[in-house]
C-alpha positions as CSV (number, residue, x, y, z in Angstrom):
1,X,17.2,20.8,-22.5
2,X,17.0,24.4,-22.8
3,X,13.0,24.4,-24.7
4,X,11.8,27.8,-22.7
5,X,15.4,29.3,-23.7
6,X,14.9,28.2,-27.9
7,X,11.9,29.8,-27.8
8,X,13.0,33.0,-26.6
9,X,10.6,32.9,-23.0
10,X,14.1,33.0,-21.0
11,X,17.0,35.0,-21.7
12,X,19.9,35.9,-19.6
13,X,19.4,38.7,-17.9
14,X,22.3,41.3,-16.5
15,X,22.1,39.7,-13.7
16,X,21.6,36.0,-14.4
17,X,24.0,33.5,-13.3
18,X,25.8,31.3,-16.2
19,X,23.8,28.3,-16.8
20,X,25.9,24.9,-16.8
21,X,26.9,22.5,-20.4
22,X,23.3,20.8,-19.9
23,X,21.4,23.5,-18.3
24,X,20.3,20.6,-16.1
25,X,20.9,19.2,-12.8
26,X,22.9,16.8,-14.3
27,X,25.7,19.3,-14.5
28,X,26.2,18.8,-10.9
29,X,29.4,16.3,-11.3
30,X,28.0,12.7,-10.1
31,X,24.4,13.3,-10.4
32,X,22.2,11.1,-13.1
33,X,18.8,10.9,-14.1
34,X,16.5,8.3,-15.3
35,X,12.7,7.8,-16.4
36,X,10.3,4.7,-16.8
37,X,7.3,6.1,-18.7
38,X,3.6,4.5,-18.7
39,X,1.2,5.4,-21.2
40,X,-1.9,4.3,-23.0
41,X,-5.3,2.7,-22.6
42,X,-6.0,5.7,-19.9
43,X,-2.5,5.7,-18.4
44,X,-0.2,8.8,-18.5
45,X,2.2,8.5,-15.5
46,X,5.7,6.4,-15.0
47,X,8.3,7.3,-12.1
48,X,11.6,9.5,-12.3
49,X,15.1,8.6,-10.5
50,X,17.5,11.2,-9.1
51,X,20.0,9.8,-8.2
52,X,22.7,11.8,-6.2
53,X,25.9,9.8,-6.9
54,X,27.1,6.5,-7.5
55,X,27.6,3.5,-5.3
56,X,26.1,2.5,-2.0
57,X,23.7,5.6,-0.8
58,X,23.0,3.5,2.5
59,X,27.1,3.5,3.1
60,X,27.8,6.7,1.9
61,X,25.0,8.8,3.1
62,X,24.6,12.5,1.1
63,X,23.7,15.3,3.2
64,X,20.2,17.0,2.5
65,X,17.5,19.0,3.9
66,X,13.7,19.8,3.1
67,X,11.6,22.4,2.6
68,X,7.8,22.1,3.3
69,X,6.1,25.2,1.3
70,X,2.6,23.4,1.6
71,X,2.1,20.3,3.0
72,X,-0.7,18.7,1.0
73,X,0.7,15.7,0.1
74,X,2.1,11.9,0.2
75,X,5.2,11.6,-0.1
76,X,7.1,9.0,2.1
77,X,10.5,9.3,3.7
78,X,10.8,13.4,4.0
79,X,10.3,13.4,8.3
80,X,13.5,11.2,8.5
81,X,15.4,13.7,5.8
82,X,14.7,16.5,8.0
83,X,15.4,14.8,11.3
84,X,18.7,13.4,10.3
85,X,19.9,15.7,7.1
86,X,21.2,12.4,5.2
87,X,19.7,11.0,1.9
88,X,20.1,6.5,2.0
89,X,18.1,6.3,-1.2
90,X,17.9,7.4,-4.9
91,X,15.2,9.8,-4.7
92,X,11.6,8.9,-6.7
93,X,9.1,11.0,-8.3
94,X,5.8,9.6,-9.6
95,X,2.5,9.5,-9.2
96,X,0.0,10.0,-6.0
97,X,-1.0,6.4,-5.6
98,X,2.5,4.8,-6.7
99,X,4.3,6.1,-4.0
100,X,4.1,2.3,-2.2
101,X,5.1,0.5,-5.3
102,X,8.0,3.1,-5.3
103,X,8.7,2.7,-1.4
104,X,8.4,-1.5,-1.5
105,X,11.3,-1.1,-4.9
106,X,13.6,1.0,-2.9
107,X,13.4,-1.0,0.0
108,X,14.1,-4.2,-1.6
109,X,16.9,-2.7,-3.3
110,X,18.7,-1.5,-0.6
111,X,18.5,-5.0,1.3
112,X,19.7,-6.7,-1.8
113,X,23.4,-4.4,-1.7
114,X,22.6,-4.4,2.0
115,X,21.7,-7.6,3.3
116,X,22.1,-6.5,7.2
117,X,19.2,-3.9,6.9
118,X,16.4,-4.3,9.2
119,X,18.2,-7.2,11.2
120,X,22.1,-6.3,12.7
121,X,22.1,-2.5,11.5
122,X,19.3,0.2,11.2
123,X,16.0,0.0,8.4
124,X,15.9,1.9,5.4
125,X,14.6,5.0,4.4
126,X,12.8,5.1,1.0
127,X,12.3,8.8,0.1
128,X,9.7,9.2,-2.5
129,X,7.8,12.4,-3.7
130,X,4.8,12.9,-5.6
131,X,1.6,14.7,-7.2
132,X,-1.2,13.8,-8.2
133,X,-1.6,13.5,-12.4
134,X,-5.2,12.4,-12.0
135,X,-6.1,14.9,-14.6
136,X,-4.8,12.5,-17.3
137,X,-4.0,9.7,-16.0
138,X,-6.5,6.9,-14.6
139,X,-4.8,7.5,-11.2
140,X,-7.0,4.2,-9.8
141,X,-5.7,1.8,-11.9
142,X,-2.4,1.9,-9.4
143,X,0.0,1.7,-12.7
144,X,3.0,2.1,-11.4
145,X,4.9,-1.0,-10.4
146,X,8.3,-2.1,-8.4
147,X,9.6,-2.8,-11.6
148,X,8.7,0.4,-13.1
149,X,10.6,2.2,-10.6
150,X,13.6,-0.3,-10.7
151,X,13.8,0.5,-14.5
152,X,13.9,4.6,-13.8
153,X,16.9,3.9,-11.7
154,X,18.8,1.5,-14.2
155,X,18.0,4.3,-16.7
156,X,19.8,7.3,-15.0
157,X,22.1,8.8,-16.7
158,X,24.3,11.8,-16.3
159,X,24.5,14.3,-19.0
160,X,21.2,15.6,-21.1
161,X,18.0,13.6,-20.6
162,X,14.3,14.1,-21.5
163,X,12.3,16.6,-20.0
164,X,8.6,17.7,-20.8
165,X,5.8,14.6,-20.2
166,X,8.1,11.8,-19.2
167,X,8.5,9.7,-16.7
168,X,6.6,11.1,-13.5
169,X,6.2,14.2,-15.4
170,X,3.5,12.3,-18.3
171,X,0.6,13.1,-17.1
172,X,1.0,16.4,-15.1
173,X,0.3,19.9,-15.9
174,X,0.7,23.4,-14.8
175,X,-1.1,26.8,-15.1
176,X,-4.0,25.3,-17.7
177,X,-1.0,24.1,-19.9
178,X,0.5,20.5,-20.3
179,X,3.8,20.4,-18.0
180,X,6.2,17.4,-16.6
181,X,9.7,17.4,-15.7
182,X,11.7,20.4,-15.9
183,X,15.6,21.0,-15.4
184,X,18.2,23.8,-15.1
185,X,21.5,24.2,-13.6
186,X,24.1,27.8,-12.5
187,X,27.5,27.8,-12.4
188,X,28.6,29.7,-9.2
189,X,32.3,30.8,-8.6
190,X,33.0,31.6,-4.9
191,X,36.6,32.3,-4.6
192,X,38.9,30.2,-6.8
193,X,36.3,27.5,-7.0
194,X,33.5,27.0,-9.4
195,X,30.7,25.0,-8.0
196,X,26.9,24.0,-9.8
197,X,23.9,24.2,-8.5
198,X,20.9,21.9,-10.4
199,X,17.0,22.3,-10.2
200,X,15.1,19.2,-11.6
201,X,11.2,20.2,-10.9
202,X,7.9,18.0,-11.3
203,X,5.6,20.0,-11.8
204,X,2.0,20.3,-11.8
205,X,0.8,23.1,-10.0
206,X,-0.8,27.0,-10.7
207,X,-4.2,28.1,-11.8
208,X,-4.8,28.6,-15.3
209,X,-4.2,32.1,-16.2
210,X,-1.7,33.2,-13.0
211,X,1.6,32.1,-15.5
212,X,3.8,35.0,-15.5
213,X,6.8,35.1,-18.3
214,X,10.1,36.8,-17.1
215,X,9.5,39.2,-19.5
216,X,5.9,40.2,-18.0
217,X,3.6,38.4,-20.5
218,X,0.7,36.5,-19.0
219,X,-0.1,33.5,-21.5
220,X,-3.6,32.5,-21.2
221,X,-4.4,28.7,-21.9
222,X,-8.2,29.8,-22.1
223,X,-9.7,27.0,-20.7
224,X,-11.3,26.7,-17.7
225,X,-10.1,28.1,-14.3
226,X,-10.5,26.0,-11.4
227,X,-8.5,26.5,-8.1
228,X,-5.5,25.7,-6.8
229,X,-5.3,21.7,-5.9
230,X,-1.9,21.2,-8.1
231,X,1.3,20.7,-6.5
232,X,5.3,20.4,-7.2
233,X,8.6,18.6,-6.2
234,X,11.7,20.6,-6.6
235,X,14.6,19.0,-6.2
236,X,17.7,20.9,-5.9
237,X,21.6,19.6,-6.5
238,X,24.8,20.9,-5.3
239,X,28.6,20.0,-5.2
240,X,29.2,23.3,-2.9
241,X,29.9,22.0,0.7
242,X,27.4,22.9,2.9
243,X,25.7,22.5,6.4
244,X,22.0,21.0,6.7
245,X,21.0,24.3,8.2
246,X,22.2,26.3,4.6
247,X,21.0,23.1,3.0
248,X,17.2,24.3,3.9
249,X,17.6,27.6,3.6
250,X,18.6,27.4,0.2
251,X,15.6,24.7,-0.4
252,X,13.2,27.3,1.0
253,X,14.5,29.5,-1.6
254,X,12.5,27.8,-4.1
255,X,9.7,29.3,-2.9
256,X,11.0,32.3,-4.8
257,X,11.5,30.6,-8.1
258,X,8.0,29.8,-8.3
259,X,6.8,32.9,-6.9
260,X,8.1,34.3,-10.2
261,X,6.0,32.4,-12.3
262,X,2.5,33.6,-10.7
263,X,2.3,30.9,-8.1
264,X,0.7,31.5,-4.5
265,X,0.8,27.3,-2.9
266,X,-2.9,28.0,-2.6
267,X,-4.6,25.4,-0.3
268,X,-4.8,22.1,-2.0
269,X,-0.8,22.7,-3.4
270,X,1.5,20.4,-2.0
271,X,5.0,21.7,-2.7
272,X,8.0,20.5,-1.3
273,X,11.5,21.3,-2.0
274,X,14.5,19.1,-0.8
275,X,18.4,19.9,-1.5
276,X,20.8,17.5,-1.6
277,X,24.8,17.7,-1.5
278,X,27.6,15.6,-3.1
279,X,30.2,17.3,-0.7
280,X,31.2,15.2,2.6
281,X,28.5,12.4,2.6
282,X,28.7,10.8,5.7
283,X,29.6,7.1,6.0
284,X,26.5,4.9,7.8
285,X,28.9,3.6,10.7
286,X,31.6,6.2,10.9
287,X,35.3,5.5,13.6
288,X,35.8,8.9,14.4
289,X,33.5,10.2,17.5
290,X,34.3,13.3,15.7
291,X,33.5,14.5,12.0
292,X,35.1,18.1,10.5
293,X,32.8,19.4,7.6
294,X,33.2,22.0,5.3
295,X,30.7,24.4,4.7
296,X,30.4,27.6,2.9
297,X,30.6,30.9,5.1
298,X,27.4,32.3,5.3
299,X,28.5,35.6,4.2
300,X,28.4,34.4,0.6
301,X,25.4,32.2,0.6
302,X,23.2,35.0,-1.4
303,X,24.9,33.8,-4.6
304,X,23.3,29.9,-4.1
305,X,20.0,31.6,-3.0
306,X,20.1,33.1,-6.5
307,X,21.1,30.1,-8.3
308,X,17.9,28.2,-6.3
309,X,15.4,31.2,-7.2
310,X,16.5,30.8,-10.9
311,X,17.3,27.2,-11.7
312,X,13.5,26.5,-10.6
313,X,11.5,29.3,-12.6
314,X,13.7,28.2,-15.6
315,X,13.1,24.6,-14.9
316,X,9.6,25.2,-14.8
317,X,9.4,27.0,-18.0
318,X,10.9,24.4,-19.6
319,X,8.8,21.3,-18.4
320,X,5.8,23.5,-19.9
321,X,7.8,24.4,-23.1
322,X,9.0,20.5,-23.7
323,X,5.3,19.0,-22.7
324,X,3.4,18.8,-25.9
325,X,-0.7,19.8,-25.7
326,X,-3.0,16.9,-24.2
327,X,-6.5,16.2,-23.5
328,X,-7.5,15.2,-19.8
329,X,-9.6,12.5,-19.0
330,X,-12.6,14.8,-19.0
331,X,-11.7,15.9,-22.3
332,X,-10.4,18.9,-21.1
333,X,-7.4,20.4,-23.5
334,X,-4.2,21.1,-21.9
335,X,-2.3,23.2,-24.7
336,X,1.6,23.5,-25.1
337,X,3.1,26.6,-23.9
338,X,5.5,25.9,-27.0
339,X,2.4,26.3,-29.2
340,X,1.2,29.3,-27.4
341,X,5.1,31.1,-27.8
342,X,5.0,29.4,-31.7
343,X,1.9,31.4,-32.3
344,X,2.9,34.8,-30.8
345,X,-0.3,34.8,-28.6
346,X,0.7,37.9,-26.6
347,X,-1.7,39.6,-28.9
């Protein structure tokens, strides 16, 4: 849970806002995390499940936004998050080609709690993100499943979970080293009110040697360099009630988080960024012709922008620090950053 921290690659800084119990996204009251990992005979990949709080999501509808840093990629459902601001779906990470086995799973879900959908009240919208793991995983063989994404969502749990090469995170990596999932969480305190913000990241994006430490060191994987074709999800959590204008402003601030770490979203990146908050979800057939939201004033909104740029450069760190080293399918070694920070290679 706190890998990159243990090994002494992230301290807090004067500056640096209080982490939360789990350092995870988790802290963010309601919100649970599960993963349904596939591996061996050429397989690395599985599926992750955020899920935003309990019951209904059709019903009770969270608000959200999202954050298009570079577009190259699949994912399914984000036109309808950014049209409407409203999450009706636990949200599903995995790999490039399982994002229809993902879809199909979410959409037969929600018809099972909802039997009206598609036929006396609106469709669905699955949200699912992903990058590509091809690098490790036999991304052909079209692994994932239905039921492999129904088990990430029975498996979410709130509290600590497993980070590093699980779940959707299994067969990705990051800046020439083996990475995965990633989490990390602030505590904010606006007035007499504390409030958490979460960053849970899959990542597999940056060219090998660009990795930059918060402390300045450069860690070199020395391996071959190829460009930038990676990508990464970020997906950030908040109980602070806020508008789906603030909501995408402060996803766009994870553009700064990975900006820390050496990253440019070169070409064949796709990153994405979507924010969600457990404040005021909104009800799928509301009474009142009116609805009165809170929403934080803007004049304090640098202190969330902070907790983005920072929950996603530590989350990254630690999906490198908990992945442990792999070979590709080429036979490429990926190495573990933990190994690299074990053996004092700043020499």
């Amino acid at each position: 849970m706190n890998e990159a921290r243990r090994l002494g690659l992230w301290t807090e800084g004067r500056n640096a806002l209080p982490a939360g119990p789990w350092n995870a996204i988790t802290d963010v009251p309601g919100v649970s995390v599960g993963h349904r990992t596939i591996s061996g005979a050429g397989l690395a990949t599985g599926v992750t499940a955020v899920l935003p709080q309990a019951g209904d999501l059709f019903r009770s509808k969270p608000r959200a936004a999202v954050e298009v840093i570079n577009g190259f990629g699949k994912s399914a459902g984000l036109m309808q998050v950014a049209e409407l601001g409203t999450l009706e779906t636990p949200i599903l990470l995995t790999n490039t080609f399982g994002v229809a086995a993902c879809c199909e799973a979410l959409i037969r879900r929600a018809i099972a709690e909802n039997p009206e959908i598609g036929r006396a009240t609106s469709t669905v919208n699955p949200l699912v993100l992903e990058c590509n793991d091809g690098s490790i995983n036999d991304i052909q063989r079209l692994a994932v499943r239905e039921a492999d994404a129904l088990a990430a969502i029975a498996d979410a749990q709130g509290g600590a979970f497993e980070q590093g090469a699980v779940g959707a995170g299994t067969g990705m990596t990051a800046f020439g080293f083996k990475a995965g999932i990633g989490s990390a969480s602030r505590r904010m305190q606006i007035g007499a009110q504390a409030f958490m913000l979460g960053a849970l990241v899959l990542a597999n994006f940056g060219r090998a040697g660009d990795l930059v430490l918060p402390d300045g060191r450069r860690p070199d994987p020395r391996g071959p360099r190829p460009g930038e074709k990676g990508s990464v999800i970020v997906v950030l959590g908040t109980d602070l009630p806020l508008d789906g204008r603030q909501l995408q402003r402060i996803a766009r601030r994870a553009g700064a988080g990975l900006a820390r770490l050496g990253a440019f979203w070169g070409n064949g990146s796709g990153d994405v960024a979507l924010a969600f908050t457990t404040a005021d979800p909104l009800p799928h057939q509301g009474t009142d012709p009116f609805r009165t939201l809170r929403r934080l004033d803007d004049g304090l909104i640098d202190l969330p922008f902070r907790a983005a740029a920072e929950t996603v450069q530590e989350a990254v760190l630690n999906a490198l620090c908990a992945a442990p080293a792999t070979r590709g399918r080429d036979g490429r070694h990926f190495p573990a950053l933990a190994d690299w920070a074990g053996a004092g290679a700043a020499q």
